[in-house]
N, CA, C and O atoms as a DFTB+ gen file, in Angstrom:
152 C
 N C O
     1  1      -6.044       3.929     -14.209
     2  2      -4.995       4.095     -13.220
     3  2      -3.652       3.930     -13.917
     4  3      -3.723       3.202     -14.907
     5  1      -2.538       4.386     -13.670
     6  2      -1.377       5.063     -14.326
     7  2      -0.766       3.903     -13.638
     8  3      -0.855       3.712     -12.425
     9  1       0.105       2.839     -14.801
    10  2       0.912       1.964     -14.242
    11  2       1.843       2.537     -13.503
    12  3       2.390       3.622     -13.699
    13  1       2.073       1.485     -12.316
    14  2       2.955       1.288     -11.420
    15  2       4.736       1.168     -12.425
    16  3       4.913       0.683     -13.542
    17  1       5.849       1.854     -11.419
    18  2       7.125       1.342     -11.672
    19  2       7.156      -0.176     -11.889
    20  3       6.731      -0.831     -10.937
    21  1       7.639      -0.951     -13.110
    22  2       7.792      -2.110     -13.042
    23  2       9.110      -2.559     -12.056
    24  3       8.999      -3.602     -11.411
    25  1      10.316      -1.779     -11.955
    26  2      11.572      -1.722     -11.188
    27  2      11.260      -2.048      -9.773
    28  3      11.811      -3.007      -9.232
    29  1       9.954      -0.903      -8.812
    30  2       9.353      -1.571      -7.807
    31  2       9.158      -2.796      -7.446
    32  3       8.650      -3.593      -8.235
    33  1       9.658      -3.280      -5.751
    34  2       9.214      -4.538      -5.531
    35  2       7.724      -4.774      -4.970
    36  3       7.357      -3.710      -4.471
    37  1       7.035      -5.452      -4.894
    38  2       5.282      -5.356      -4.480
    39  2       5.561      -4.721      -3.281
    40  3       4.681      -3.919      -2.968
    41  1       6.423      -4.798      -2.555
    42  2       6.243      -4.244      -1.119
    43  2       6.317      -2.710      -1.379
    44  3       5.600      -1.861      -0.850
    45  1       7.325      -2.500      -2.302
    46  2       7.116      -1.080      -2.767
    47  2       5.784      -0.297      -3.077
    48  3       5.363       0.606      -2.354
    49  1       5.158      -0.738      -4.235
    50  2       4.275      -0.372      -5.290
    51  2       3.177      -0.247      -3.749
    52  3       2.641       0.825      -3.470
    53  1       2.983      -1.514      -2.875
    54  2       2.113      -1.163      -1.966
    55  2       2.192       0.033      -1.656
    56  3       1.325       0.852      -1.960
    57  1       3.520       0.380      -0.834
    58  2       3.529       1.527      -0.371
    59  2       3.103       2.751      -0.675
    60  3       2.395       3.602      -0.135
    61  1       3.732       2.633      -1.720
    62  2       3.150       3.989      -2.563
    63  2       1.550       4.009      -2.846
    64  3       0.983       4.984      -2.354
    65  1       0.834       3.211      -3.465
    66  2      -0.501       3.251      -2.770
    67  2      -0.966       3.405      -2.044
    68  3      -1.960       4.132      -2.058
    69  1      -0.454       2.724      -0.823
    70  2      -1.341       3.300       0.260
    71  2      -0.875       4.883       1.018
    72  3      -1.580       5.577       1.751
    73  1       0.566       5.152       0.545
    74  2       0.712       6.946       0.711
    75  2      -0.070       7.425      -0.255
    76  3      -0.279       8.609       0.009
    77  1      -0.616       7.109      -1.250
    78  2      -1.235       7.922      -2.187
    79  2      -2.920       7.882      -1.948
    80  3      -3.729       8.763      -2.239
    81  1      -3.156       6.635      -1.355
    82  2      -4.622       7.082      -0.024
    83  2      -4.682       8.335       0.827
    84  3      -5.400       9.335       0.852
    85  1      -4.096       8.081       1.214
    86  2      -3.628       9.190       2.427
    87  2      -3.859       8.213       3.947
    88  3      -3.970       6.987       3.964
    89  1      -3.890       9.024       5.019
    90  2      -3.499       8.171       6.344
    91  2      -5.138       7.628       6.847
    92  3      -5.321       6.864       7.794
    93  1      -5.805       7.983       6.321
    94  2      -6.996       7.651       7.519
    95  2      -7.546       6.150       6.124
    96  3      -7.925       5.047       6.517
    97  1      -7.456       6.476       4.771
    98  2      -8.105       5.522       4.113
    99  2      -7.050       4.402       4.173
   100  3      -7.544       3.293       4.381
   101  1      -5.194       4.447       3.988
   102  2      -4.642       3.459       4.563
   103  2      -4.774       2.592       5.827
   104  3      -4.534       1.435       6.173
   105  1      -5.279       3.732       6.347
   106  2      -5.454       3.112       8.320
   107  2      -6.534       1.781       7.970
   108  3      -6.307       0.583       8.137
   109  1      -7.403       2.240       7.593
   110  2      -8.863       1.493       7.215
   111  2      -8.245       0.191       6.295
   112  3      -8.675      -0.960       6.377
   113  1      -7.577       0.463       5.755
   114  2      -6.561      -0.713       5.038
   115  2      -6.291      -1.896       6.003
   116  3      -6.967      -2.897       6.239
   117  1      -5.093      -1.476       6.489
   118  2      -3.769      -1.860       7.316
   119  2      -4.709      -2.629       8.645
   120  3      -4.415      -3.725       9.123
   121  1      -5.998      -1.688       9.133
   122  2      -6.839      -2.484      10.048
   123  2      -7.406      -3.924       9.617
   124  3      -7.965      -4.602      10.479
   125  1      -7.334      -4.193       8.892
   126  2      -7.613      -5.706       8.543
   127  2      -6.742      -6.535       8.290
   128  3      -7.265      -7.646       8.208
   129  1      -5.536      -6.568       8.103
   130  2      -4.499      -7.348       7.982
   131  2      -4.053      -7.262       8.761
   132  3      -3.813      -6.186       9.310
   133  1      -3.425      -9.458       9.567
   134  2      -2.837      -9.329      10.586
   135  2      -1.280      -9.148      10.513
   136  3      -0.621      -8.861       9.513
   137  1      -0.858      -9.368      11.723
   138  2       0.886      -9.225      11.563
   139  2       1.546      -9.680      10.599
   140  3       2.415      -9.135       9.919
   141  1       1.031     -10.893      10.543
   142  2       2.176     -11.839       9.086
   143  2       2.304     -11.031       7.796
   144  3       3.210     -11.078       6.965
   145  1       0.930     -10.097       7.814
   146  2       0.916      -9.534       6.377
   147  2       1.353      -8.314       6.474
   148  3       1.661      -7.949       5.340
   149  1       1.519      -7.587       7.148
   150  2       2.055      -6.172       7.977
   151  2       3.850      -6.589       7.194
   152  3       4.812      -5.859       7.432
């Protein structure tokens, strides 16, 4: 796997992972974590 931007903040780098899932394997993500971690 092709390092991440080090400049990115984790909230970033998440992001981009989970756009690079796509929407239904993020969904499947995001469904297990509660609000605090949202």
């Amino acid at each position: 796997m092709p390092e991440l931007n080090p400049t990115l903040k984790s909230v970033e780098q998440a992001a981009v992972v989970l756009m690079a899932l796509g929407e239904s394997h993020a969904a499947e993500i995001l469904r297990h974590l509660d609000p605090r971690e949202l």
